[in-house]
Every structure is written in C-alpha cells, then in structure tokens.
DRENTORKOL-3810 file (N, C-alpha, C; in nm, 4 decimals):
REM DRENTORKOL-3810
@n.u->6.8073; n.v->10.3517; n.w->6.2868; ca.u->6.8449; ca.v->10.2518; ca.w->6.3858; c.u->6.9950; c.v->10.2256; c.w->6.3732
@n.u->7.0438; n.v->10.2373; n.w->6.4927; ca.u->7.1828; ca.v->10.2617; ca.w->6.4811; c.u->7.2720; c.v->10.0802; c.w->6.5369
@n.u->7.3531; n.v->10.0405; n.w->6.4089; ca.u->7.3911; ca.v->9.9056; ca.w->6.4804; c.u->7.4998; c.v->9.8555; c.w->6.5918
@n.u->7.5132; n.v->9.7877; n.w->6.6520; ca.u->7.6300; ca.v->9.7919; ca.w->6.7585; c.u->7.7417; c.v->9.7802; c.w->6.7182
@n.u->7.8479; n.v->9.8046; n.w->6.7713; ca.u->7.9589; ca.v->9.7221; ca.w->6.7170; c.u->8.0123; c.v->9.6109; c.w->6.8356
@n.u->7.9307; n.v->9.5207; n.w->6.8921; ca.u->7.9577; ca.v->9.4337; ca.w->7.0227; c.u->8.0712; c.v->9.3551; c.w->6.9778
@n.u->8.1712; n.v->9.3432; n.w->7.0572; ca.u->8.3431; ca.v->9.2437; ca.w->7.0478; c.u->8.2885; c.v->9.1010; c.w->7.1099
@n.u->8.2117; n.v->9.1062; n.w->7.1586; ca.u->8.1760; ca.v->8.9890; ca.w->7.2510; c.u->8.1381; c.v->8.8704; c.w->7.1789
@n.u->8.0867; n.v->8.8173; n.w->7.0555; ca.u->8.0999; ca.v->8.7113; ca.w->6.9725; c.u->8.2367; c.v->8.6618; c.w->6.9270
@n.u->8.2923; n.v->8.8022; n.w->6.9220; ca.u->8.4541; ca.v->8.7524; ca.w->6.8107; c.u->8.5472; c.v->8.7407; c.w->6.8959
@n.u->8.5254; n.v->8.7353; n.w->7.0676; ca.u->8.6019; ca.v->8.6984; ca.w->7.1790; c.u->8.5467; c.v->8.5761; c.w->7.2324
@n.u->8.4146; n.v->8.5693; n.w->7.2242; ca.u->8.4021; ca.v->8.4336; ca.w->7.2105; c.u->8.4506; c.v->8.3213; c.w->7.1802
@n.u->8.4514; n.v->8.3180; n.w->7.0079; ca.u->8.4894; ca.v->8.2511; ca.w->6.9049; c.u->8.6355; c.v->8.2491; c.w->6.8823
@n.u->8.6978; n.v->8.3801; n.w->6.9377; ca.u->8.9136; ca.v->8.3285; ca.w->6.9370; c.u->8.8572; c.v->8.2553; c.w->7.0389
@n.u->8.8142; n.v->8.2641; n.w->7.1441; ca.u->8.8678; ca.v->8.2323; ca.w->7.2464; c.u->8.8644; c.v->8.0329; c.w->7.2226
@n.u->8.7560; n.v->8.0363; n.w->7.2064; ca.u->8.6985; ca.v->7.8696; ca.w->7.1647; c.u->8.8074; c.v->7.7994; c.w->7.0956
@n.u->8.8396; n.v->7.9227; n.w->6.9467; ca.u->8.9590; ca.v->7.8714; ca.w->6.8632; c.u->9.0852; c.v->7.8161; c.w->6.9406
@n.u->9.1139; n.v->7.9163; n.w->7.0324; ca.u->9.2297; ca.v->7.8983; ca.w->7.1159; c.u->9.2322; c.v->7.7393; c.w->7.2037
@n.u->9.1121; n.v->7.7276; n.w->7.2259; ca.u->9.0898; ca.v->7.6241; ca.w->7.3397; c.u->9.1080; c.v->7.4816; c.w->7.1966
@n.u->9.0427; n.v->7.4936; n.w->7.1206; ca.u->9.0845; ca.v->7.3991; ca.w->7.0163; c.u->9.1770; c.v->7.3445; c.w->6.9185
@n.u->9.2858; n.v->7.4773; n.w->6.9569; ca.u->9.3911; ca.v->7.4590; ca.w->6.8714; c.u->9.4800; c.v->7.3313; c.w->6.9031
@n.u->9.4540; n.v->7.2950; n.w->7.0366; ca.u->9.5234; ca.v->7.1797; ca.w->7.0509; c.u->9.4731; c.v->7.0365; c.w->7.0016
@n.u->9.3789; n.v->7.0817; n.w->6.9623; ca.u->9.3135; ca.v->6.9079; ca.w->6.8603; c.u->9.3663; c.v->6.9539; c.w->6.7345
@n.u->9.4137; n.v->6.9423; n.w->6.7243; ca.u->9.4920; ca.v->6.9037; ca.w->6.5666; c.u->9.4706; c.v->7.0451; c.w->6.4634
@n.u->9.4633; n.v->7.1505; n.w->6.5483; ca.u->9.4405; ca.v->7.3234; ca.w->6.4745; c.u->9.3076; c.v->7.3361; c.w->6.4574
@n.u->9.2410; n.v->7.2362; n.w->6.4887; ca.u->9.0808; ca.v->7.2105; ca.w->6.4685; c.u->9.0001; c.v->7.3558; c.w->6.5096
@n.u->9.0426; n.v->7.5032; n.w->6.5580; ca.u->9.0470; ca.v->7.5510; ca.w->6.6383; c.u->9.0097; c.v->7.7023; c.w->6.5342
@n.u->9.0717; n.v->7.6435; n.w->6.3992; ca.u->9.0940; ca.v->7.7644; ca.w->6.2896; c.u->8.9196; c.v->7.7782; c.w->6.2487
@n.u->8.8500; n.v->7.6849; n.w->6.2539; ca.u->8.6836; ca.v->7.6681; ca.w->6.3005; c.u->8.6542; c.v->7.7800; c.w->6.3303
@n.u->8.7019; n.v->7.7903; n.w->6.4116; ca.u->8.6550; ca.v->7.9060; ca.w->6.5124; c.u->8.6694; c.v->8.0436; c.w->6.4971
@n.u->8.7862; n.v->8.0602; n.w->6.5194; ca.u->8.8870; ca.v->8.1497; ca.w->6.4616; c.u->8.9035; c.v->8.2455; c.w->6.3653
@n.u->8.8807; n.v->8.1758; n.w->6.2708; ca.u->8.8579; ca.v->8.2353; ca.w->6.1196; c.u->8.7402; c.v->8.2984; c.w->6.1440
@n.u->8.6693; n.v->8.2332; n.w->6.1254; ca.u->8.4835; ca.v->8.3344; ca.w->6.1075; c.u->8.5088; c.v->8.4498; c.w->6.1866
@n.u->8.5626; n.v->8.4301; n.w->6.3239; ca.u->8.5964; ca.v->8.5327; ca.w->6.4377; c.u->8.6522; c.v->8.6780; c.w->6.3537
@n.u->8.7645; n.v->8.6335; n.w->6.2638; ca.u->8.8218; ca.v->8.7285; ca.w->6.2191; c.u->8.7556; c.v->8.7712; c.w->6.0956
@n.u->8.6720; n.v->8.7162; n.w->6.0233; ca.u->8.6423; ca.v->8.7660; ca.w->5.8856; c.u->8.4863; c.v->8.8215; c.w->6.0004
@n.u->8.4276; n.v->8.8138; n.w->6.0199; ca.u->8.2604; ca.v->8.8517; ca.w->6.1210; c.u->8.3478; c.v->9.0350; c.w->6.1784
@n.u->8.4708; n.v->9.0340; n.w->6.2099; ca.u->8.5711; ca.v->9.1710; ca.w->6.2625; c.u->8.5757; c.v->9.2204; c.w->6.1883
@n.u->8.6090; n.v->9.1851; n.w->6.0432; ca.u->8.6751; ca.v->9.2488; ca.w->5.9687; c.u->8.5960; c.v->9.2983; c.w->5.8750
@n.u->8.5168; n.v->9.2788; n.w->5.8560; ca.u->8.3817; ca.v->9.3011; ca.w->5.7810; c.u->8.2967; c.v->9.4084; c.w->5.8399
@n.u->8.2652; n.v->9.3713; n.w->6.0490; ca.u->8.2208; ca.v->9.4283; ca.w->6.0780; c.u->8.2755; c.v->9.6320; c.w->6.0526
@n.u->8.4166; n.v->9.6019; n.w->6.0787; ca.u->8.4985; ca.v->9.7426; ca.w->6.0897; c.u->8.4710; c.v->9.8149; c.w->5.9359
@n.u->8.5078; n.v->9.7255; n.w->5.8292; ca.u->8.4697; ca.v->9.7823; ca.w->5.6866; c.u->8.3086; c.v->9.8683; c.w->5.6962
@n.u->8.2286; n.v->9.8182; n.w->5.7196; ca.u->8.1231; ca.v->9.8599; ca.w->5.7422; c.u->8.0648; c.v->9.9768; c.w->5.8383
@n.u->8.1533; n.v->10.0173; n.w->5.9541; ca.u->8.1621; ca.v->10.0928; ca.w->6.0183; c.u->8.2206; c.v->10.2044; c.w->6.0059
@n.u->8.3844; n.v->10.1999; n.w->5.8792; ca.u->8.3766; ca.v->10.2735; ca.w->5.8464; c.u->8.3599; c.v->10.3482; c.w->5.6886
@n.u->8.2570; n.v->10.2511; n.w->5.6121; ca.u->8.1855; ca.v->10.3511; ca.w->5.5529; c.u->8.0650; c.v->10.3888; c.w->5.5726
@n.u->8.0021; n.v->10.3733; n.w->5.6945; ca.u->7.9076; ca.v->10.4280; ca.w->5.6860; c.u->7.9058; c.v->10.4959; c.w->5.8844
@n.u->8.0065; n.v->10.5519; n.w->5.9045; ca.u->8.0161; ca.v->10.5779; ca.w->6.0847; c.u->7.8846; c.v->10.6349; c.w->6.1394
@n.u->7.7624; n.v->10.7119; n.w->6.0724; ca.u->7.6756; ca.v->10.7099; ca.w->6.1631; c.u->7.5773; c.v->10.6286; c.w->6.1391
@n.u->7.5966; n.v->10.4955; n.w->6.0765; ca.u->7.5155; ca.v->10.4293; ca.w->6.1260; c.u->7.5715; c.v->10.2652; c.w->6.2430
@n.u->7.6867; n.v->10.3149; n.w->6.3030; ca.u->7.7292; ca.v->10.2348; ca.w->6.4216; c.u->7.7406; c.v->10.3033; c.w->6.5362
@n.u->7.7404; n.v->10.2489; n.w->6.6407; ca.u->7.7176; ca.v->10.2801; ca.w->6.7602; c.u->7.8467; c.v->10.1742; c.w->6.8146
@n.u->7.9273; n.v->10.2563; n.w->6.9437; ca.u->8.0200; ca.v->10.1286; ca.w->6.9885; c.u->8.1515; c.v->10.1880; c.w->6.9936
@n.u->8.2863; n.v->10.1642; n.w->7.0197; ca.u->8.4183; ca.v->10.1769; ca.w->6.9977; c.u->8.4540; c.v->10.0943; c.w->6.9188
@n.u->8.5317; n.v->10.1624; n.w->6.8045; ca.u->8.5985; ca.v->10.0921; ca.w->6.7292; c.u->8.7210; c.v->10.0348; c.w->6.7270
@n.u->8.7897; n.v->10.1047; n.w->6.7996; ca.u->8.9518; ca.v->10.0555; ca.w->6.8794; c.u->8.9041; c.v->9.9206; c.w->6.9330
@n.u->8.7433; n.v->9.9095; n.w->7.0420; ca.u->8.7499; ca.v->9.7428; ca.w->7.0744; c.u->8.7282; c.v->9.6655; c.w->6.9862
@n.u->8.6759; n.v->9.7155; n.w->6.8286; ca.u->8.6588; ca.v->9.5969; ca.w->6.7523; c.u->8.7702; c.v->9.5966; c.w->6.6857
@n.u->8.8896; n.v->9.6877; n.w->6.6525; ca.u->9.0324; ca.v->9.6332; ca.w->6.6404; c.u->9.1025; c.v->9.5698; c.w->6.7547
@n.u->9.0762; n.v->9.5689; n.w->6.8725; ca.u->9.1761; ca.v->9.4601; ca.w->6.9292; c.u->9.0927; c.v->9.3657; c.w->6.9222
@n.u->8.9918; n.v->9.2788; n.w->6.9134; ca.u->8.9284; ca.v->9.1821; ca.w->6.9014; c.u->8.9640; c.v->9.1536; c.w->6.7594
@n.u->8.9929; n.v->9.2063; n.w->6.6595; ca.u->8.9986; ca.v->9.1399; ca.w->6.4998; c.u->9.1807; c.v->9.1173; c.w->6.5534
@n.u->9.2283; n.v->9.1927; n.w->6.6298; ca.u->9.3703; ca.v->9.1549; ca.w->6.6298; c.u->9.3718; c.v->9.0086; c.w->6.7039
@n.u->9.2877; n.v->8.9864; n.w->6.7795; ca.u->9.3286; ca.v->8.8793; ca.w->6.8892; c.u->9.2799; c.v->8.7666; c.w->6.7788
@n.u->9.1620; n.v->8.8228; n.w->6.7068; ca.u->9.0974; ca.v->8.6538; ca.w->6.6131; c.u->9.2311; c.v->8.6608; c.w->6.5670
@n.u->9.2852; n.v->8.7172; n.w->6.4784; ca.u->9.4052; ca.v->8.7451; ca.w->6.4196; c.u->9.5180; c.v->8.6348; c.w->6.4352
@n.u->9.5520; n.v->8.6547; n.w->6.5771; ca.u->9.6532; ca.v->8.6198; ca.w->6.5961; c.u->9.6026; c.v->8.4812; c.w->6.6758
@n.u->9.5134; n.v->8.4203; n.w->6.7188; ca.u->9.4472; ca.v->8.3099; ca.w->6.7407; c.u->9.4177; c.v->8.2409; c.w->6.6219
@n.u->9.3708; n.v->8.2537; n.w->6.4939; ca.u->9.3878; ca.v->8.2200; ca.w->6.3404; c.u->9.4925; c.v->8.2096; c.w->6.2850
@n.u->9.6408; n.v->8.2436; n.w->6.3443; ca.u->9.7565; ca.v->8.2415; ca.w->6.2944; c.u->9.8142; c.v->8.1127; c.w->6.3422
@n.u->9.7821; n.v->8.1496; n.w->6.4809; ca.u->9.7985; ca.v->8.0169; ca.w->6.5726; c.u->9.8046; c.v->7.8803; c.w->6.5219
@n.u->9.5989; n.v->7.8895; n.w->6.5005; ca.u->9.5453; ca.v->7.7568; ca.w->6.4963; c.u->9.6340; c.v->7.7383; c.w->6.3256
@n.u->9.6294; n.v->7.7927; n.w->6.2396; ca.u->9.6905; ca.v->7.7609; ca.w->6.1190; c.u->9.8290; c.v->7.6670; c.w->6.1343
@n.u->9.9254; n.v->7.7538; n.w->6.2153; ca.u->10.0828; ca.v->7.6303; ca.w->6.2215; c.u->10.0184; c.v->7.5435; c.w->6.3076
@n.u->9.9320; n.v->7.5109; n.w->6.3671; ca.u->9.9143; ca.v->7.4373; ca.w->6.4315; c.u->9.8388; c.v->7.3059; c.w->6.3376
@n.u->9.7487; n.v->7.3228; n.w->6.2571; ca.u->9.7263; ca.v->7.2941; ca.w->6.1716; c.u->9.8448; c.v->7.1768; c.w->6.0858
@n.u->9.9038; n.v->7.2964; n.w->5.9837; ca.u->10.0060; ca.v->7.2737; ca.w->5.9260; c.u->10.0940; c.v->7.1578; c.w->5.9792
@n.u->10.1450; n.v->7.1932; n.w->6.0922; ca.u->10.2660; ca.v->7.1063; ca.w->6.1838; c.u->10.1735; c.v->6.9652; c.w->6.1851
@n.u->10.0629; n.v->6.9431; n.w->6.2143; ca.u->10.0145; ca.v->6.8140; ca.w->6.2328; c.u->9.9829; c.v->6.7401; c.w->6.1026
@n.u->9.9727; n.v->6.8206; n.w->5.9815; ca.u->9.9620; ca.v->6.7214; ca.w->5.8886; c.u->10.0605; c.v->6.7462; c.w->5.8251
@n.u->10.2093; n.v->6.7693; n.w->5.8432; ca.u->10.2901; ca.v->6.7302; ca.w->5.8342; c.u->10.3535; c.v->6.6053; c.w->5.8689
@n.u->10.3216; n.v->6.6363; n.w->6.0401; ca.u->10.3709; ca.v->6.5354; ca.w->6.0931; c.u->10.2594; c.v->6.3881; c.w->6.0696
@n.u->10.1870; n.v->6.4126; n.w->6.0535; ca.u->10.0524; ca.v->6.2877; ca.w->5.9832; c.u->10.1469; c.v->6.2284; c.w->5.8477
@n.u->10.1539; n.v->6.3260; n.w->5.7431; ca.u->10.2377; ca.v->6.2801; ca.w->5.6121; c.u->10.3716; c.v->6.2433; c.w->5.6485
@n.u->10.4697; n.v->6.2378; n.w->5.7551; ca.u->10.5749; ca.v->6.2080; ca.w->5.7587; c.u->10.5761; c.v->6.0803; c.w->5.8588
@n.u->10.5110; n.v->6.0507; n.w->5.9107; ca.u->10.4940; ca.v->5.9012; ca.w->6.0005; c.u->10.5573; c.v->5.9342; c.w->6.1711
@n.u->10.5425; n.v->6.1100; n.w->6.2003; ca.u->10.5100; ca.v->6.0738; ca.w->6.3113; c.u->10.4333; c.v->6.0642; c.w->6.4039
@n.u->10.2908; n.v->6.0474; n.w->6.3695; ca.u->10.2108; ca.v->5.9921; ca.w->6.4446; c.u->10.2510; c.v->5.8231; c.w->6.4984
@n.u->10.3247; n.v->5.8057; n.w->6.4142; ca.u->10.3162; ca.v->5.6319; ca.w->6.4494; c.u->10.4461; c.v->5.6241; c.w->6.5490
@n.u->10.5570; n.v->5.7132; n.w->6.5447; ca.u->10.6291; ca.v->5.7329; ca.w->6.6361; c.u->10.5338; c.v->5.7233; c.w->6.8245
@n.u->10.4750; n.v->5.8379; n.w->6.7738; ca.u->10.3767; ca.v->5.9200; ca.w->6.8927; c.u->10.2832; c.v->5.8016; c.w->6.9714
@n.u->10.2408; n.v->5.7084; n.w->6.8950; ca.u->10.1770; ca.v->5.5797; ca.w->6.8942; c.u->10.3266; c.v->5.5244; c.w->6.9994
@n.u->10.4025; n.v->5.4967; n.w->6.9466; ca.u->10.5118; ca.v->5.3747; ca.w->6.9988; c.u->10.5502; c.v->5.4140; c.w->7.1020
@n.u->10.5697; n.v->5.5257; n.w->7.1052; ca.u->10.6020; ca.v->5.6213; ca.w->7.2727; c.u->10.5048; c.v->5.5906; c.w->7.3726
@n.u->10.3494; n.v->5.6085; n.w->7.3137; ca.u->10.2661; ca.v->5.6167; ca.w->7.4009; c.u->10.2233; c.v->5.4838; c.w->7.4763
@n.u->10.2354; n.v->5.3495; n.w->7.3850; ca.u->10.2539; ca.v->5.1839; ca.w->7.4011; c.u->10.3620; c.v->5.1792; c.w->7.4975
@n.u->10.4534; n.v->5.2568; n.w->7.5001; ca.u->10.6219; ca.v->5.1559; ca.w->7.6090; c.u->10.5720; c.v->5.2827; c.w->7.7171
@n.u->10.4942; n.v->5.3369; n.w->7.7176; ca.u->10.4417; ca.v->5.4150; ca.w->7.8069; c.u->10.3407; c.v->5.3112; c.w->7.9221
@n.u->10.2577; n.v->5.3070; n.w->7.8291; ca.u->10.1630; ca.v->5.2493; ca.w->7.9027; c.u->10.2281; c.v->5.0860; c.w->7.9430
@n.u->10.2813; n.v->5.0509; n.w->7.8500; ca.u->10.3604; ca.v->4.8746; ca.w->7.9211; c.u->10.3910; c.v->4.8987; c.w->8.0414
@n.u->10.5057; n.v->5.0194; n.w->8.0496; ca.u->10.5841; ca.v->5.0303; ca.w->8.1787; c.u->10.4967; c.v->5.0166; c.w->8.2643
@n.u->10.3755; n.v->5.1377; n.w->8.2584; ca.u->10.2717; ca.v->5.2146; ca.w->8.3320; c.u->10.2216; c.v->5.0435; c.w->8.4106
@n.u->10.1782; n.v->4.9499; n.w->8.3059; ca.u->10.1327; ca.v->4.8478; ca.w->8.3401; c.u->10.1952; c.v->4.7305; c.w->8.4059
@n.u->10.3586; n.v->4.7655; n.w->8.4017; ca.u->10.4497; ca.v->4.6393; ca.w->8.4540; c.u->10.4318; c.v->4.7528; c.w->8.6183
@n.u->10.4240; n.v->4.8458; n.w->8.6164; ca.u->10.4625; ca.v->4.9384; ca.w->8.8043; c.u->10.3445; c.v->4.8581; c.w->8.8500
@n.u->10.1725; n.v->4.8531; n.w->8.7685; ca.u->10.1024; ca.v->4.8061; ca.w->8.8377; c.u->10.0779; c.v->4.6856; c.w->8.9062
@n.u->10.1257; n.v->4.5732; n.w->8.8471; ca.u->10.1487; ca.v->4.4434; ca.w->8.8385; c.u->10.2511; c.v->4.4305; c.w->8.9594
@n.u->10.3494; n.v->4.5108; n.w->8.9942; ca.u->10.4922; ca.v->4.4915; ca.w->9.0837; c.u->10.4087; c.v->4.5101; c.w->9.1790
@n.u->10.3387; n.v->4.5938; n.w->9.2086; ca.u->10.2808; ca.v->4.6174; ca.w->9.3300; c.u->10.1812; c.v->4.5407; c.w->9.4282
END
C-alpha cells in the first residue's frame, strides 16, 4: 500500500498561520507543525521512494512556504513581546484613547 504525499494539509495550516500572524505571531501554531508534518513527511519519502506515491517537488514548495510562513509568524512573535517588555503596548493604548476621544468629540459636534 503505497502512501500519498498530499501538500494540501501543510497549505492549509501556513496558510491559517499566515492569517494569524497578526494576533500577536499566534500564527507559529500553525505554522510550525505545517513545517515539521513536511519535513518529516519528505525524510520518509526519501528513504523509502517506493513506498510513496505523489510529487515531491510539491511537498518541497509546501515545506518552503510553511517555512517561510514560520519565519514570519516567529519576528512577529518576537517584535510583540518585545514591544510588551518595553511598554509599548501602553503607548498603543494612549494612541488608541485620543483616538477614540476625538472620534467621540466629531460625534457630539454633530
């Protein structure tokens, strides 16, 4: 019984990563497994090539894309708990308050 080599989970899963990287890298979730589930799969494929079925070039650009979607979500990551340990979230906070005041003095004028 010969196993697949289907890309379609680990394009899934960047893809999700990708969509999550903007919550706080929350995204590397995703991402990661994407790339280690690739990378594992390919090891396996090639020591043992007749027992896979599939192109293997698509399961290297899919371990490239988790890849580089896992690289992503990582500085993305990084940069926010940086900026968490350095106090600018509370900046991000004060911006977002004289934001909404204004937002709330246009409504009031009207």
């Amino acid at each position: 019984m010969n196993k697949n080599l289907n890309t379609t989970l680990i394009y899934i899963l960047s893809i999700l990563g990708l969509l999550c990287c903007c919550l706080g890298g929350f995204g590397i979730v995703f991402a990661g497994p994407a790339y280690y589930i690739s990378h594992k799969k390919i090891q396996e494929a090639e020591l043992n090539p007749d027992d896979f079925e599939g192109d293997k070039n698509a399961m290297n650009t899919a371990k490239i894309v988790a890849l580089v979607v896992t690289i992503i979500c990582a500085i993305t990551l990084l940069i926010n708990v940086y900026d968490l340990s350095t106090g600018g979230f509370e900046k991000r906070k004060d911006i977002i308050e004289q934001f909404m005041e204004g937002y709330q003095k246009g409504l009031q004028g009207n």
